[in-house]
C-alpha angles and dihedrals in degrees: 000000000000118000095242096059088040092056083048093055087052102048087054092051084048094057088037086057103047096038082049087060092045088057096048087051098048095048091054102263115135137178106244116267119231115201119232087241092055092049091065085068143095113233092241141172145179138201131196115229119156137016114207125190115202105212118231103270143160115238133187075337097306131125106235119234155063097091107182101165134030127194127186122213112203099194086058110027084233136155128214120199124185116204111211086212100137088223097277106116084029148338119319095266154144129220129231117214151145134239128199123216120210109219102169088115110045092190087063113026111182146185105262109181134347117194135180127235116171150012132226124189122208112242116202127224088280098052097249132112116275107264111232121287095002087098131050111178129195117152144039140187130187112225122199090255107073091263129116114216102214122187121215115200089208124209113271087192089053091042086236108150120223116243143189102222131186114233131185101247087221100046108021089237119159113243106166158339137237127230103268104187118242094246091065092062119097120254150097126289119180081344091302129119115249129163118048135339118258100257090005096081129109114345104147145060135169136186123213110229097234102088108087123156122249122216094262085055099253113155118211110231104263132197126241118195122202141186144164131237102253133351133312115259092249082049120050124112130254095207107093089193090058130068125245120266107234124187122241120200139222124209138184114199117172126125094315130058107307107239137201112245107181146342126220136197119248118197104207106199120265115277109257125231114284098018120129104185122029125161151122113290110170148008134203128190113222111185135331098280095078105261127137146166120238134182131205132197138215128187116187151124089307098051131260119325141184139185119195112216133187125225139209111191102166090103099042124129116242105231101179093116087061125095107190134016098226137148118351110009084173087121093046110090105211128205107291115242136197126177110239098182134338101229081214093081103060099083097235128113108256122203128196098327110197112134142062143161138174101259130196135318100284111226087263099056092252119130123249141237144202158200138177129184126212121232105203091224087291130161090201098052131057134214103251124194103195110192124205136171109240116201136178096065136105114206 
């Protein structure tokens, strides 16, 4: 065909396609329309599988429970889990163990055994056991250089800081400490109370993917984020009907001293009606582009409860150069949030729900997701693994 007759042909594609839009548009039929907000997420979604109950046991002489952070190791299919027991039934410590996973039927894939295989006590700066109640700990995180970050809530009455320690993940020896600001400590300032609440400190970490280890042992500077579980004293808000803004770090560790880079602002929901306790318990990184997942946790007349969000921090604003949140917060762009599932809505009894990890490859090739619940020693409350199916990431 001659140049000439095949620039005309497409010249006429070109007007049946347009005049074809025009009539689509004119008939009501619009292409959907995606806000600017939904764009900054990821198109996930989770499904619940499997519900495990750990029973009540003894292990290496400890008591069992109180399980207030999980890790999962890939290269080892192998499960950390941190006890917030302030070394008063045993040793400041966390768990090692491994979980199975039945997949004869792949339409209901379940938990089919966890056990336990190893203890490792906490050691303190000065290489000796925490003595008890100078330690809460309630979340843990593994870095890419054989280390566990471990986050203590402290004791305000006691006048006991909270902290965000380094751990060899095979000892249990203390290697370091992260930055805490000042304004996080507990005090006084002009009579009034600053730093932590006493039991709503520190209660989540979270590692970003990107640090690995070469051969020759190098360690790529890798990011930690931490938050507490509800606001600061200086910050916390006087409108019943809106959340606390909690703060949220972000670290750098790498050879050099690690830094902290930013602080965001996290707007926990509004506590519902009836609820007595209602506050952030964990956070998960999901890829480099600043989304997570977080959970939050309520206890009140109507039982436990807890709602899964996803995050998207890349537009935050860093507040770290803000003392206080207080009056209008209306320039200050929180964390977004989008609510992802309320636990609530599963129809299954749910305990103390405060930790959660990406686990292992499912059968399917789908990635795995889960959650643990702490049962404060109790006789009344179990330790619940809860395992879903995550979808819409990549890693």
């Amino acid at each position: 065909m001659a140049p000439v007759a095949l620039s005309a042909r497409r010249r006429w594609w070109q007007m049946l396609a347009l005049v074809l839009c025009c009539a689509l548009l004119l008939t009501g039929c619009t292409l959907p329309q995606v806000s600017a907000e939904e764009r900054l997420f990821l198109p996930l979604s989770v499904e619940f599988l499997d519900e495990y109950v750990l029973p009540p046991q003894e292990f290496e002489g400890t008591q069992v429970g109180g399980l207030s952070a999980i890790a999962y190791e890939r290269q080892s299919d192998r499960f950390f889990l941190l006890s917030d027991d302030r070394s008063h039934l045993a040793p400041a410590r966390f768990y090692i163990l491994t979980m199975q996973i039945d997949a004869a039927n792949p339409e209901a894939m379940q938990i089919a055994d966890v056990s336990l295989e190893q203890t490792i006590a906490l050691q303190n700066p000065e290489g000796e056991p925490y003595a008890p109640g100078s330690i809460d700990p309630e979340a843990m995180v593994l870095s890419p250089r054989q280390s566990v970050f471990i986050a203590s809530e402290g004791d305000t009455s006691l006048g006991i800081a909270p902290f965000i320690d380094e751990f060899d993940r095979n000892t249990g020896e203390w290697l370091g400490a992260l930055p805490v600001p000042r304004r996080y400590l507990p005090g006084e300032q002009d009579g009034e109370p600053v730093g932590v609440q006493n039991n709503l400190s520190f209660e989540s970490l979270a590692i970003n993917p990107g640090g690995f280890t070469t051969q020759n042992g190098y360690v790529e500077p890798f990011r930690i984020f931490a938050a507490t579980e509800s606001s600061l004293s200086q910050d916390a808000s006087t409108d019943a009907t809106a959340g606390e803004p909690i703060r949220l770090l972000h670290y750098l560790v790498g050879e050099d001293l690690p830094t902290l880079l930013a602080e965001h602002l996290y707007p926990l929901e509004p506590t519902p009606e009836g609820v007595l306790f209602n506050g952030l318990t964990e956070l998960v990184v999901l890829d480099q582009g600043g989304h997570f997942l977080s959970l939050e946790r309520t206890f009140g007349a109507m039982g436990a409860g807890a709602k899964l969000f996803q995050l998207a921090i890349a537009d935050a604003t860093d507040t770290s150069g803000i003392p206080r949140f207080v009056g209008d917060l209306s320039s200050i762009q929180p964390i977004r949030k989008q609510l992802l599932l309320d636990l609530r809505e599963l129809g299954i009894s749910l305990d103390n729900l405060e930790a959660m990890t990406l686990g292992p490859r499912l059968p399917d090739g789908s990635q795995s997701l889960i959650l643990l619940s702490d049962d404060n020693f109790s006789e009344t409350q179990k330790t619940q693994f809860l395992l879903f199916r995550l979808t819409g990431i990549s890693n």
